[in-house]
C-alpha positions in Angstrom: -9.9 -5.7 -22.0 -9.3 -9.0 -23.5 -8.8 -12.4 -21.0 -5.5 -13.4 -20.2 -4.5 -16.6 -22.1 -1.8 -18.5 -21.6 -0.3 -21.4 -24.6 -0.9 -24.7 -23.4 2.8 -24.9 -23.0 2.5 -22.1 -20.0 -0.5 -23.6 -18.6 1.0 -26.6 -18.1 4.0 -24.9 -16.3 2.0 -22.9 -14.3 -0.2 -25.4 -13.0 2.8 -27.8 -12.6 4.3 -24.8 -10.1 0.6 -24.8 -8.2 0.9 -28.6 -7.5 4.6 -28.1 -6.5 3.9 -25.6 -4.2 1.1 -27.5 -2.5 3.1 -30.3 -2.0 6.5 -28.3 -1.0 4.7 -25.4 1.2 1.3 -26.7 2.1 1.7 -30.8 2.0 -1.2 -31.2 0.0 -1.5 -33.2 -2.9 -3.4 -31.0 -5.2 -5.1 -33.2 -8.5 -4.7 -31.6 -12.2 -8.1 -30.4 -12.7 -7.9 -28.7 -9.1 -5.0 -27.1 -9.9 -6.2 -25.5 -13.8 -9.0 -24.5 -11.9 -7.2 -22.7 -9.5 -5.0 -21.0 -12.1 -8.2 -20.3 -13.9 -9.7 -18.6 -11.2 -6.7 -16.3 -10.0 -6.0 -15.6 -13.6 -9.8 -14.4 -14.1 -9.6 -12.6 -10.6 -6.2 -11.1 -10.1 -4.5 -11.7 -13.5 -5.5 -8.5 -14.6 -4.5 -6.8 -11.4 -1.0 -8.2 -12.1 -1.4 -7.1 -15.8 -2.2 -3.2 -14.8 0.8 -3.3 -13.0 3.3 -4.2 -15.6 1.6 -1.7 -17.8 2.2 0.6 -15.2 5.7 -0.3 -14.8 6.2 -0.3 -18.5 4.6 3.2 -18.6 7.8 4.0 -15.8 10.4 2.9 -17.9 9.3 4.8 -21.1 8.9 8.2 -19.5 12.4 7.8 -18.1 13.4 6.8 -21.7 11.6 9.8 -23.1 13.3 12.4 -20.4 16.7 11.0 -21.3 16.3 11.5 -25.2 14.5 14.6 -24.3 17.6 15.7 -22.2 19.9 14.5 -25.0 18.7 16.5 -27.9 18.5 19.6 -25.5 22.6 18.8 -25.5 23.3 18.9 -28.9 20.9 21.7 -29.8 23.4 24.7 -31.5 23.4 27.7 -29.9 21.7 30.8 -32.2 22.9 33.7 -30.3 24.9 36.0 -32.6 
């Protein structure tokens, strides 16, 4: 499986939302290089955790999508009795 990556654009975020919550929930000031590290290190460690499940959800979703069409072409299928 390939490593998680995020743009530079969503790192930032992310690692803006790790210093906010240290700050907000844990009082800690928590540096930028300490933060990247720690969004490195959960994405490496849990990321893909999080990752299997979406793919599981996704898989959910599509099976209930595929039962419904299924459903729907047994509805217009034309009776062949004579």
């Amino acid at each position: 499986m390939p490593e998680i990556e995020f743009s530079i654009e969503e790192k930032q975020a992310l690692v803006q939302k790790i210093k906010t919550y240290f700050s907000n929930e844990l009082e800690q000031d928590l540096g930028q290089f300490d933060a990247e590290f720690l969004l490195d290190f959960f994405t490496k460690e849990v990321g893909a955790h999080f990752y299997n499940r979406g793919l599981h959800d996704a898989r959910e979703v599509f099976h209930s999508i595929m039962e419904s069409v299924d459903e729907a072409i047994y509805v217009i299928e034309k009776d062949t009795k004579d």
